[in-house]
N, C-alpha and C positions, 0 to 999 in steps of 0.2 A: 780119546785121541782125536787129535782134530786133522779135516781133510785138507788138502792142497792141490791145487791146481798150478800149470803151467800156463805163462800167459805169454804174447808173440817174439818175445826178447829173451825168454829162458829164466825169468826170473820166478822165486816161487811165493805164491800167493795164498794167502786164506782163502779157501771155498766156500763161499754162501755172497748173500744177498742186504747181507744187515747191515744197520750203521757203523757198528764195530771192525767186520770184515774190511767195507770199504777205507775206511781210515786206517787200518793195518795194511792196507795193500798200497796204499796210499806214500805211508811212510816209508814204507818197503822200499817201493819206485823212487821217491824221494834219495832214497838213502843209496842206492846203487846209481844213480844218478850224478850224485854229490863226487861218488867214489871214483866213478869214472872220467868224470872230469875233471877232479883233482888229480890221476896219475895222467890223464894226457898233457894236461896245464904243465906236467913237472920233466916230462920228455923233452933234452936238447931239439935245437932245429934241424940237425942232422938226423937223430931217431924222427922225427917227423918227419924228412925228407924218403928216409930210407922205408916209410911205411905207407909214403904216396898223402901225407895228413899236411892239409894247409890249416895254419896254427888259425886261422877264420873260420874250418869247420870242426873244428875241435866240440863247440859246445852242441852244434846238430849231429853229430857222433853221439855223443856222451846222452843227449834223450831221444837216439834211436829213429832219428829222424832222417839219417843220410842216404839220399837216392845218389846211387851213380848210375849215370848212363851215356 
């Protein structure tokens, strides 16, 4: 059975250190990335208004990159 870790986004990861690991985590990231930016992409401007989301930080949303302050 293999381990998993959690990494700062909540997303879950293969545990270790190997090429294999990092390229499954990789995809991983890749792949909830894709996902998330395709349901925020498909949100009217009104759901985006109503969730405070300017359709220009959509894609730093989506890789987890959005500071507010």
């Amino acid at each position: 059975m293999a381990d998993v870790t959690f990494n700062s986004i909540g997303a879950v990861a293969p545990a270790g250190n190997g090429f294999v690991a990092r390229v499954r985590t990789w995809m991983h990231n890749r792949a909830e990335y894709r996902r998330t930016l395709s349901e925020l992409r498909n949100l009217d401007r009104r759901t985006l208004d109503d969730l405070g989301i300017a359709p220009s930080d959509i894609e730093a949303i989506a890789r987890g990159r959005m500071v507010r302050g």
